[in-house]
C-alpha positions, 0 to 999 in steps of 0.5 A, a space after each residue: 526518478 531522481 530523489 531530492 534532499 527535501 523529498 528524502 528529508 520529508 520522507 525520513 520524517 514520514 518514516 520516523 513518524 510512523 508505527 515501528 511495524 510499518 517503517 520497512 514497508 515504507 523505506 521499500 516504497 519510497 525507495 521504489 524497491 516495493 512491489 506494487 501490492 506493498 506499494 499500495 498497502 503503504 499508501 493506504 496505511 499511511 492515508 488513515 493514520 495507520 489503522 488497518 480496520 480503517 484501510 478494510 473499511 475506507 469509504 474514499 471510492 472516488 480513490 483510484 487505489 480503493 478496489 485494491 486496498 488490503 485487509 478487505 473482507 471476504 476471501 484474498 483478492 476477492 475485490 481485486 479487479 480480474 485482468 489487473 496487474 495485481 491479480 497477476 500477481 496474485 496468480 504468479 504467487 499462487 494466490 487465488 
């Protein structure tokens, strides 16, 4: 997929915008190098304002990302659906 210069100029803005902390994961998700996790994480992040308690507690169910959202409650990829491809990943990466 090829990247415009107005998507690469908006993308520059949304980074720059961004808490510090979060700019990397950002560069790596709209440069298509995150993995699907960090992907995801970088939506949901940027989606509240990034705020992590409002990615735990986002009541957007209707989001086809919600069951994978990080920061959940209870134990790691607990809500992650089995069979997905993130709990494959998660198993890959010792994760359980």
């Amino acid at each position: 997929m090829t990247t415009t210069t107005k998507q690469r100029d908006w993308q520059a803005k949304e980074i720059a915008s961004a808490p510090e902390s979060y700019r990397g994961i950002l560069k790596r998700a709209y440069s298509g190098d995150a993995p699907p996790r960090q992907a995801i994480k970088a939506f949901c992040l940027h989606c509240v304002g990034y705020l992590r308690a409002e990615v735990r507690d986002c009541t957007s169910w209707a989001c086809p990302l919600h069951p994978y959202r990080p920061y959940q409650a209870g134990e790691e990829g607990e809500n992650v659906p089995e069979g997905s491809e993130l709990a494959s990943q998660d198993a890959s990466e010792g994760v359980s």
